[in-house]
PDB file of N, CA, C, O and CB in Angstrom:
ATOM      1  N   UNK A   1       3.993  -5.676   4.110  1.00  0.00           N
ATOM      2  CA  UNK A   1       3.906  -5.535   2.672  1.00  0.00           C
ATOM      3  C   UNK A   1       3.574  -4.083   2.311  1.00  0.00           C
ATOM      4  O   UNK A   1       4.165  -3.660   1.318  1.00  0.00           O
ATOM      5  CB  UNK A   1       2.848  -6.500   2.097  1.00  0.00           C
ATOM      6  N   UNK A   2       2.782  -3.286   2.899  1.00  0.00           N
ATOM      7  CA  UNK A   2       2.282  -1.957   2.845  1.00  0.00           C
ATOM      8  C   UNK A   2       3.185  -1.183   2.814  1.00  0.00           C
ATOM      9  O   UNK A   2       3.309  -0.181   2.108  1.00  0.00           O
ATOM     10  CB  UNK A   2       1.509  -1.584   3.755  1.00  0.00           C
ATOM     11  N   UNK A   3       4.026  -1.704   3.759  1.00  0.00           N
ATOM     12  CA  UNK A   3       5.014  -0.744   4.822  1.00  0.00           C
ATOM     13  C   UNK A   3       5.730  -0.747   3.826  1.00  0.00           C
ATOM     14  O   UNK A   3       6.002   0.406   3.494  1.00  0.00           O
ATOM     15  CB  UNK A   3       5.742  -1.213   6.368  1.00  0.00           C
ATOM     16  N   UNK A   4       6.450  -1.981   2.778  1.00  0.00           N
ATOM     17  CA  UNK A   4       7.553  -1.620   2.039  1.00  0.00           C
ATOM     18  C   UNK A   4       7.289  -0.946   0.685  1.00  0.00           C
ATOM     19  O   UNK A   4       8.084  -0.585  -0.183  1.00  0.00           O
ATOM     20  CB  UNK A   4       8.316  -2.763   1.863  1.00  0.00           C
ATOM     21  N   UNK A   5       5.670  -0.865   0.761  1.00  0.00           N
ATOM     22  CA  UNK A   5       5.493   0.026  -0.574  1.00  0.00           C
ATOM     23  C   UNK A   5       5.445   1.500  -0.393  1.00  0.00           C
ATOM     24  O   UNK A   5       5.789   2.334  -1.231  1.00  0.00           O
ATOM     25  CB  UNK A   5       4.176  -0.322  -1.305  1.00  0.00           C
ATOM     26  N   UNK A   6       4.959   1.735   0.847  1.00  0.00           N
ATOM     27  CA  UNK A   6       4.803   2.896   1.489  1.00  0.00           C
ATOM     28  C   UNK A   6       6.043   4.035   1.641  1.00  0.00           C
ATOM     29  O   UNK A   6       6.152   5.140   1.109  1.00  0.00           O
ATOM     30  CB  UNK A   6       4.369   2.462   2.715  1.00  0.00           C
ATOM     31  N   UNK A   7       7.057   3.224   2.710  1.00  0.00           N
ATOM     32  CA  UNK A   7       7.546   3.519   3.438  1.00  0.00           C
ATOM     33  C   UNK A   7       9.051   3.530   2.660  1.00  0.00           C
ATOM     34  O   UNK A   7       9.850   4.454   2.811  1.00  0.00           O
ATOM     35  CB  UNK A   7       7.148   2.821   4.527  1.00  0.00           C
ATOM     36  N   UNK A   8       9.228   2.701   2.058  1.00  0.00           N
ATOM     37  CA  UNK A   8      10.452   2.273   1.411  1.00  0.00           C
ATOM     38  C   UNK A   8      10.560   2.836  -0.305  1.00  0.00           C
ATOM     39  O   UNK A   8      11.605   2.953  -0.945  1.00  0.00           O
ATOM     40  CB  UNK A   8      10.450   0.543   1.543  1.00  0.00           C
ATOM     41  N   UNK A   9       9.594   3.036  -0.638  1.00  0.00           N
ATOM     42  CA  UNK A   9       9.380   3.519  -1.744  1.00  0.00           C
ATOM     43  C   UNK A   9       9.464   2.475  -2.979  1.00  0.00           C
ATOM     44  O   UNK A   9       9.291   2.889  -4.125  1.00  0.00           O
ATOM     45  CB  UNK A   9      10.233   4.566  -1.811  1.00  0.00           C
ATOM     46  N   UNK A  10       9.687   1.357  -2.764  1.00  0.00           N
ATOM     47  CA  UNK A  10       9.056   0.110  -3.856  1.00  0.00           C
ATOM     48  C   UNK A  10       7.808   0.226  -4.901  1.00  0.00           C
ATOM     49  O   UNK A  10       6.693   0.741  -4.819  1.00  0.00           O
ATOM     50  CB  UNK A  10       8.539  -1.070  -2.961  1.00  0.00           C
ATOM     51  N   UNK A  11       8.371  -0.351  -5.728  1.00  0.00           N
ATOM     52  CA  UNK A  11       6.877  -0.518  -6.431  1.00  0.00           C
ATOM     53  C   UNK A  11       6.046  -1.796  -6.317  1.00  0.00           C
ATOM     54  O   UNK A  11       6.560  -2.876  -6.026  1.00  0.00           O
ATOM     55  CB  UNK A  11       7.012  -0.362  -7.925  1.00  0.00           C
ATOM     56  N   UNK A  12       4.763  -1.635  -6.554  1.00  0.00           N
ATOM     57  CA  UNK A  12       3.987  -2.782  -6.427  1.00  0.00           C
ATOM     58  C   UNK A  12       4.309  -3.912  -6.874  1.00  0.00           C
ATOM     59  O   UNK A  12       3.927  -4.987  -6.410  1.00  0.00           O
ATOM     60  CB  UNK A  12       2.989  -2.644  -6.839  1.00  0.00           C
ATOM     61  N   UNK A  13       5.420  -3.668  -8.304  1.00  0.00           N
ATOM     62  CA  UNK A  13       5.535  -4.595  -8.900  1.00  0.00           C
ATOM     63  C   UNK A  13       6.866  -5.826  -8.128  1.00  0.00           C
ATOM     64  O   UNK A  13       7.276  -6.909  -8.545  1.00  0.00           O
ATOM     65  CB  UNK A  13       5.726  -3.942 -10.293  1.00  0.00           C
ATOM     66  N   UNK A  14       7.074  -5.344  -7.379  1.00  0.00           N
ATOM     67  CA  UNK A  14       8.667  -5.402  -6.705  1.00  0.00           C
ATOM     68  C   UNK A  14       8.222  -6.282  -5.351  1.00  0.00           C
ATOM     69  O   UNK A  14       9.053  -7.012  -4.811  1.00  0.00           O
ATOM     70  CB  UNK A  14       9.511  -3.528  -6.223  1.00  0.00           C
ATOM     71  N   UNK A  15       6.933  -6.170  -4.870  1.00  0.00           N
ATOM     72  CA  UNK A  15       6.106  -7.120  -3.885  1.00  0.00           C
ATOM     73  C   UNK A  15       6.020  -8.969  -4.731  1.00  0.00           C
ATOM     74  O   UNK A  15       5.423  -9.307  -5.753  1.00  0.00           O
ATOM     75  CB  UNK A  15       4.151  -6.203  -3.711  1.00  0.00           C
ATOM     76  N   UNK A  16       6.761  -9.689  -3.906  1.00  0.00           N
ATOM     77  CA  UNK A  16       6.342 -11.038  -4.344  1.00  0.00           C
ATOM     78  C   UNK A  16       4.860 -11.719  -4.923  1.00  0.00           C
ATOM     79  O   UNK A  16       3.886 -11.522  -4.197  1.00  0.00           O
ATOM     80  CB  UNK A  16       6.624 -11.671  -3.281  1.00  0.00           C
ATOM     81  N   UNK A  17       4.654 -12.458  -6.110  1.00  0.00           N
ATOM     82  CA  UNK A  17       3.799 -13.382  -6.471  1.00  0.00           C
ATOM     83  C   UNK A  17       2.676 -13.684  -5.338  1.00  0.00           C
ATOM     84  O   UNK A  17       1.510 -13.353  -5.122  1.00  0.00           O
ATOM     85  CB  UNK A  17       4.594 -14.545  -6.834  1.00  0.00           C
ATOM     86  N   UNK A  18       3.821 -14.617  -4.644  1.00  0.00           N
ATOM     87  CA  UNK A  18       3.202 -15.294  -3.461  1.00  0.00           C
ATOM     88  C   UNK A  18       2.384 -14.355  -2.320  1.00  0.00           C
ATOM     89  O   UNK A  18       1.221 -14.393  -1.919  1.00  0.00           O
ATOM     90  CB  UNK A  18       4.391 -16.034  -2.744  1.00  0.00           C
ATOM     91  N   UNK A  19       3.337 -13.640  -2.043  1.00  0.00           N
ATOM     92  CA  UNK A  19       2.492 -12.587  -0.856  1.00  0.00           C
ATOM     93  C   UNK A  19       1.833 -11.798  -1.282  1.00  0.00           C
ATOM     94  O   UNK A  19       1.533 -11.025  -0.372  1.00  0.00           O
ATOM     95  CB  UNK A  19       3.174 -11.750   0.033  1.00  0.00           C
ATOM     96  N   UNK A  20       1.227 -11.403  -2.552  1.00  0.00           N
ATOM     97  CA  UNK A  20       0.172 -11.136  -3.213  1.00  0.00           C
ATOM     98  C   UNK A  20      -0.953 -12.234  -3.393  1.00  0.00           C
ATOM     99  O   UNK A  20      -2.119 -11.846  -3.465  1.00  0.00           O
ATOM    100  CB  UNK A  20       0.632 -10.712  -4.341  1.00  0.00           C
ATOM    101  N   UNK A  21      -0.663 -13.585  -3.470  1.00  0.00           N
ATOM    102  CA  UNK A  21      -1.882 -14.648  -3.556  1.00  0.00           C
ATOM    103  C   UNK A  21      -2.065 -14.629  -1.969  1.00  0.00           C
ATOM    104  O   UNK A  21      -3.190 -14.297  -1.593  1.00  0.00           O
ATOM    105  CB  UNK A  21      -1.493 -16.400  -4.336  1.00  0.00           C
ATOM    106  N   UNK A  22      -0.943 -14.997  -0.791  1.00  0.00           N
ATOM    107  CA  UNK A  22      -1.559 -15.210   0.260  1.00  0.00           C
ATOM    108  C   UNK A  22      -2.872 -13.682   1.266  1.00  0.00           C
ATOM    109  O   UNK A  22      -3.671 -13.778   2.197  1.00  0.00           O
ATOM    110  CB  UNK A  22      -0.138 -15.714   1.025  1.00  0.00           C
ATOM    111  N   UNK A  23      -2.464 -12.628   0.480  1.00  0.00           N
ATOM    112  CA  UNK A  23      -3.013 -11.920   0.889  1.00  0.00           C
ATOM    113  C   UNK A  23      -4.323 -11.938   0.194  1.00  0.00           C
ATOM    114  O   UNK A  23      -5.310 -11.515   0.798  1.00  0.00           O
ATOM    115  CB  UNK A  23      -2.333 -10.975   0.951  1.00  0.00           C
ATOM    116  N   UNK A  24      -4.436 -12.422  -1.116  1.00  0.00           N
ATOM    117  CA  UNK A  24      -5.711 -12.595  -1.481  1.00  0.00           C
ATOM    118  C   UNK A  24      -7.194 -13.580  -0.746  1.00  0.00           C
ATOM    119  O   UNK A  24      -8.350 -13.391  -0.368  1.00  0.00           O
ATOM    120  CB  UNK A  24      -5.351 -13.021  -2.669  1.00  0.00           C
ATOM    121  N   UNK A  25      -6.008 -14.867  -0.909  1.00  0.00           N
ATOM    122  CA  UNK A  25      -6.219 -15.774  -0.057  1.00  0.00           C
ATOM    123  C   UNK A  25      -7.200 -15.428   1.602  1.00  0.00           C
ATOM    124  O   UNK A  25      -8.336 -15.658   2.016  1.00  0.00           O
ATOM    125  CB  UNK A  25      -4.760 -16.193   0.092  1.00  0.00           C
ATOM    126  N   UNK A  26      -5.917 -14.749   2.138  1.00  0.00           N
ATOM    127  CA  UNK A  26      -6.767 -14.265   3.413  1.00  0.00           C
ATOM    128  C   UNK A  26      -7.600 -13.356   3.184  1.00  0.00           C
ATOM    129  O   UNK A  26      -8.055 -13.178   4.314  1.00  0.00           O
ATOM    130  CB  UNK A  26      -6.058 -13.750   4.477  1.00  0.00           C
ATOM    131  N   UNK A  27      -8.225 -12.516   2.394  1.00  0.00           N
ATOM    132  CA  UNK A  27      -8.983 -11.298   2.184  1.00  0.00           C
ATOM    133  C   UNK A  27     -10.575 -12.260   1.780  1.00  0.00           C
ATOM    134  O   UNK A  27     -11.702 -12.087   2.243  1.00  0.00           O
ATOM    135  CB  UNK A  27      -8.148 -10.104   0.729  1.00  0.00           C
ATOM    136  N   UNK A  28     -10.212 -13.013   1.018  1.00  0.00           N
ATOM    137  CA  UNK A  28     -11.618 -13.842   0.880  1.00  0.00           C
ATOM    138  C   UNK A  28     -11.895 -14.966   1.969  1.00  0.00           C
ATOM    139  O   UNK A  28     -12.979 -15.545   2.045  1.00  0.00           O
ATOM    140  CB  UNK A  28     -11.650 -14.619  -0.575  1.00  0.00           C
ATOM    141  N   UNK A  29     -11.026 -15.170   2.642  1.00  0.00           N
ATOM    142  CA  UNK A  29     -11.395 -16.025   3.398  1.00  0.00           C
ATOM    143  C   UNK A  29     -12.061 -15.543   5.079  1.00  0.00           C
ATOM    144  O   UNK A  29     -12.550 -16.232   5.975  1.00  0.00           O
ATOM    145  CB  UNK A  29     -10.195 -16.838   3.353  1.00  0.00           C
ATOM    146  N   UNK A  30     -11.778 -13.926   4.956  1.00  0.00           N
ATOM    147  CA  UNK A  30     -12.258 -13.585   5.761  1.00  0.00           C
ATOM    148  C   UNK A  30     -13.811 -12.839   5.406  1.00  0.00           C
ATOM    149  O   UNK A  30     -14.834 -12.840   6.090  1.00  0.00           O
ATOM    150  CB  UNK A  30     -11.269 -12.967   6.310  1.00  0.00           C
ATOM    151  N   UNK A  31     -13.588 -12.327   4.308  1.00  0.00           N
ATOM    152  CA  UNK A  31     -15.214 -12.064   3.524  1.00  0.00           C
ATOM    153  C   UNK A  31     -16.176 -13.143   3.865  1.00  0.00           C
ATOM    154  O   UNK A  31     -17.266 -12.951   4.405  1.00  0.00           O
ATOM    155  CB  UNK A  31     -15.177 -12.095   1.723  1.00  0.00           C
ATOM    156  N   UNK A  32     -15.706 -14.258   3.521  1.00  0.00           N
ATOM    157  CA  UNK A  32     -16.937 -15.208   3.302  1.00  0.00           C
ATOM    158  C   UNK A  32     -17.133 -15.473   5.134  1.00  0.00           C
ATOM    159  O   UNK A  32     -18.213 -15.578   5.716  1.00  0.00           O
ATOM    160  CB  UNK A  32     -16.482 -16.944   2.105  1.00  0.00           C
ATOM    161  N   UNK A  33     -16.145 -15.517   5.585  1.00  0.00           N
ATOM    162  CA  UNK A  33     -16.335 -15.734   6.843  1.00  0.00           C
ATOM    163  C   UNK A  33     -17.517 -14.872   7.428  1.00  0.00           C
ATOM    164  O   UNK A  33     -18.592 -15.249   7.895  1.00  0.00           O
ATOM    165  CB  UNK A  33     -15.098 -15.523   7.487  1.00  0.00           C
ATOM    166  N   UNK A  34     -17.105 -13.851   7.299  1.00  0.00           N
ATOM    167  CA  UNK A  34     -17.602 -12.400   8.234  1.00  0.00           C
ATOM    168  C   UNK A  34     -19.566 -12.470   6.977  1.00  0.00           C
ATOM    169  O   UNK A  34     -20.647 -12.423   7.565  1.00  0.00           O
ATOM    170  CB  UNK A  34     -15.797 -10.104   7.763  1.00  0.00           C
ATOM    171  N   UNK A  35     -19.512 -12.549   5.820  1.00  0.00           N
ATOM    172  CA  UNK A  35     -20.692 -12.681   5.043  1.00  0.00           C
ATOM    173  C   UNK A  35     -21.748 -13.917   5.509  1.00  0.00           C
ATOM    174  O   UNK A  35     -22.978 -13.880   5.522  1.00  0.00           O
ATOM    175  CB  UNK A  35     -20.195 -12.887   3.582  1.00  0.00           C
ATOM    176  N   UNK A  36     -20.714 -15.185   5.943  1.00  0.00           N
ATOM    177  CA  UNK A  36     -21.619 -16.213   6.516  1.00  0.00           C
ATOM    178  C   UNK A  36     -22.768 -15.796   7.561  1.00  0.00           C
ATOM    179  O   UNK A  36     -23.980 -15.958   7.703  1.00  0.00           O
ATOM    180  CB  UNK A  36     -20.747 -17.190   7.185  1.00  0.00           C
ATOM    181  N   UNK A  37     -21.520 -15.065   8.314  1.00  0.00           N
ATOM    182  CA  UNK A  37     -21.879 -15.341  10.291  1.00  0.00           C
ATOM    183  C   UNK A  37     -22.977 -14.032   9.986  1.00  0.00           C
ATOM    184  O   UNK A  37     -23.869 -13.816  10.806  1.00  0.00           O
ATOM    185  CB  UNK A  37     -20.029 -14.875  12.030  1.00  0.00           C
ATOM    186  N   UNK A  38     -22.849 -13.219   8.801  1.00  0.00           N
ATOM    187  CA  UNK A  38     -24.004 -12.002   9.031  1.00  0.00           C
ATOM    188  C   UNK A  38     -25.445 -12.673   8.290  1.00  0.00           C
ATOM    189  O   UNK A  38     -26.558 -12.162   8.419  1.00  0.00           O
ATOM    190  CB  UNK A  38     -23.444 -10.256   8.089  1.00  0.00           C
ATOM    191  N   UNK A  39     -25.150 -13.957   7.474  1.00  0.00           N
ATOM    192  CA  UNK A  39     -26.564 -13.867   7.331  1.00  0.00           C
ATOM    193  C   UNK A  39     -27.186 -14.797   8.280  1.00  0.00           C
ATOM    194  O   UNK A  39     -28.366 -14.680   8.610  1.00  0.00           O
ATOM    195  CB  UNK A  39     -27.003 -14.148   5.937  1.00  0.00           C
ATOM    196  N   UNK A  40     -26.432 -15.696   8.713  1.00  0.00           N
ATOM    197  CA  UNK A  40     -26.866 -16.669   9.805  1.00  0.00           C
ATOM    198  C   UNK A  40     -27.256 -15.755  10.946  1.00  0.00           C
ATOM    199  O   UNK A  40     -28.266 -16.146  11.531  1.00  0.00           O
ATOM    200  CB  UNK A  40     -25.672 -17.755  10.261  1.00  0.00           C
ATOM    201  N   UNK A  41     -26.776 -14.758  11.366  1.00  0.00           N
ATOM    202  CA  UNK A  41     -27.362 -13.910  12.536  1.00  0.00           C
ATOM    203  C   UNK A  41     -28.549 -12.994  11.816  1.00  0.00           C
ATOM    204  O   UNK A  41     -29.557 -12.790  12.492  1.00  0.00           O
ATOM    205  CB  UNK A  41     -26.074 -12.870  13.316  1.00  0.00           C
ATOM    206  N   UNK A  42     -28.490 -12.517  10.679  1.00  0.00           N
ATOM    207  CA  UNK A  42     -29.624 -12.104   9.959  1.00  0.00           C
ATOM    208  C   UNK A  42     -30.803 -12.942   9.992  1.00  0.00           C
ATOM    209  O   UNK A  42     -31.910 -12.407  10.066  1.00  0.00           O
ATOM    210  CB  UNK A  42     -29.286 -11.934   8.694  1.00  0.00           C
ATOM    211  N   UNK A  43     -30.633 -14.709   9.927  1.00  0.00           N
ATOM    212  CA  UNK A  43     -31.853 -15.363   9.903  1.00  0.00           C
ATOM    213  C   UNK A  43     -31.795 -15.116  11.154  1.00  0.00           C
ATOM    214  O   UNK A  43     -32.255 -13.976  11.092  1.00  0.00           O
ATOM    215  CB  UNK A  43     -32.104 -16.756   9.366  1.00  0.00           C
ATOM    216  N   UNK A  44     -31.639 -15.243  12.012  1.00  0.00           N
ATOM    217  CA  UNK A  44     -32.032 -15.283  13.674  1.00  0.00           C
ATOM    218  C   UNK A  44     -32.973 -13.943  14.620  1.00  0.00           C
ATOM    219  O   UNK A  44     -33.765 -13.832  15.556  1.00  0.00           O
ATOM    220  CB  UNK A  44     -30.427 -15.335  14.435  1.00  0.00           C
ATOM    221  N   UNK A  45     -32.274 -13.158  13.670  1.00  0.00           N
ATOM    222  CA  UNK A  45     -32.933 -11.868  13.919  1.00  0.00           C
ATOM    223  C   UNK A  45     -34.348 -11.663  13.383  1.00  0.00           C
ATOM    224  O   UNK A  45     -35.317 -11.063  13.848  1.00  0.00           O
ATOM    225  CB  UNK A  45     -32.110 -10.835  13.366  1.00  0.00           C
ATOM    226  N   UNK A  46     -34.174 -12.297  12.344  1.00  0.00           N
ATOM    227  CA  UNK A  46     -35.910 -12.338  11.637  1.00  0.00           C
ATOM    228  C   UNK A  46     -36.551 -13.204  12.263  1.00  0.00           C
ATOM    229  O   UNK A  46     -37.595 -12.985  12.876  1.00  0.00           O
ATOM    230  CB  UNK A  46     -36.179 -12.790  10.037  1.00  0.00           C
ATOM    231  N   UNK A  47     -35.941 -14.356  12.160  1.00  0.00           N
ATOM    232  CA  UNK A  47     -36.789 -15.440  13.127  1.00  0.00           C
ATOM    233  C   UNK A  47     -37.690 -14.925  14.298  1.00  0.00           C
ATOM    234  O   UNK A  47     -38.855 -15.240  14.541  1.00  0.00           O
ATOM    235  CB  UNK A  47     -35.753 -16.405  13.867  1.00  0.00           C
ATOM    236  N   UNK A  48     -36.647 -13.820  15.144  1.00  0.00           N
ATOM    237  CA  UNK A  48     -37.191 -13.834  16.415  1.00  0.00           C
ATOM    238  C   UNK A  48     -38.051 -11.865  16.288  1.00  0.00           C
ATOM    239  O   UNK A  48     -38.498 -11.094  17.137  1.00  0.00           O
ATOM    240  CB  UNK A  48     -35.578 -14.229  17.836  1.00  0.00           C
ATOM    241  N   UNK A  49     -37.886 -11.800  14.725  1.00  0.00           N
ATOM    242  CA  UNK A  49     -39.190 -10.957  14.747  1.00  0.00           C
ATOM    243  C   UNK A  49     -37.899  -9.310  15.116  1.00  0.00           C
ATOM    244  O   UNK A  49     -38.390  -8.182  15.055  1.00  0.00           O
ATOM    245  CB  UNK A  49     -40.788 -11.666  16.444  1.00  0.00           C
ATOM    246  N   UNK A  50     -37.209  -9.389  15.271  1.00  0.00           N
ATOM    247  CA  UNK A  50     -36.170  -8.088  15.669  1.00  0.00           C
ATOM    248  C   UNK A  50     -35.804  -6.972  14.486  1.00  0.00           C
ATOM    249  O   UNK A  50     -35.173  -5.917  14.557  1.00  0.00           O
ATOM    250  CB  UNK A  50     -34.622  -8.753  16.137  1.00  0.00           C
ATOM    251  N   UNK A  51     -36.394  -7.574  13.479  1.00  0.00           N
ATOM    252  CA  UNK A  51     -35.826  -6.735  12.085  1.00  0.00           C
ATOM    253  C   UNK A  51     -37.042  -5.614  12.042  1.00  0.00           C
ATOM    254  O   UNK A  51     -36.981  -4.449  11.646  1.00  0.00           O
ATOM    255  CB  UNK A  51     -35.737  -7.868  10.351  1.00  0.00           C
ATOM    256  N   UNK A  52     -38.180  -6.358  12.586  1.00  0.00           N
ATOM    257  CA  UNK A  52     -39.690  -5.052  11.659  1.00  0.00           C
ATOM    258  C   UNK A  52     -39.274  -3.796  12.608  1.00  0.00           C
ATOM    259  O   UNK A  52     -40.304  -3.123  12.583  1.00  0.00           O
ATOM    260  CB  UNK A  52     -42.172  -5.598  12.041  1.00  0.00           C
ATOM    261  N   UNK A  53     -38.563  -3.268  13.235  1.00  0.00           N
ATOM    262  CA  UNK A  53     -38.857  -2.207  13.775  1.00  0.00           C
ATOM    263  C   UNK A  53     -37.611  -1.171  12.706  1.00  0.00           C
ATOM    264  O   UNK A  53     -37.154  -0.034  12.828  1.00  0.00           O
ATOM    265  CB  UNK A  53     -38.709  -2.374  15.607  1.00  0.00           C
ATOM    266  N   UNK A  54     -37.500  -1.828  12.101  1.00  0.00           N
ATOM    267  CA  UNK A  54     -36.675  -0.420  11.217  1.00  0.00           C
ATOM    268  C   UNK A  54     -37.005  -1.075   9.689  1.00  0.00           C
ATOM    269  O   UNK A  54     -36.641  -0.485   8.672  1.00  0.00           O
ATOM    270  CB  UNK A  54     -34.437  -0.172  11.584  1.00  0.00           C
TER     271      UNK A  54
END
């Protein structure tokens, strides 16, 4: 998708509906992912006392 805006000289507007939602799609679904697993390892780290040194 980059490549054909980039590279090809397209406009944004000229990129499909759809492959604009699925990329949204995956962009939050990896946020929340990657936001989960940091606070769940954040509690663990406090738990076990690893945070007070900074």
């Amino acid at each position: 998708m980059i490549g054909r805006v980039l590279l090809d000289g397209q406009s944004l507007s000229a990129i499909p509906v759809t492959d604009i939602l699925i990329l949204a799609i995956n962009s939050a679904v990896y946020f929340a992912l990657g936001y989960g697993c940091f606070k769940l390892l954040e509690g663990v780290a406090r738990d076990k006392g690893l945070l007070g040194h900074y």
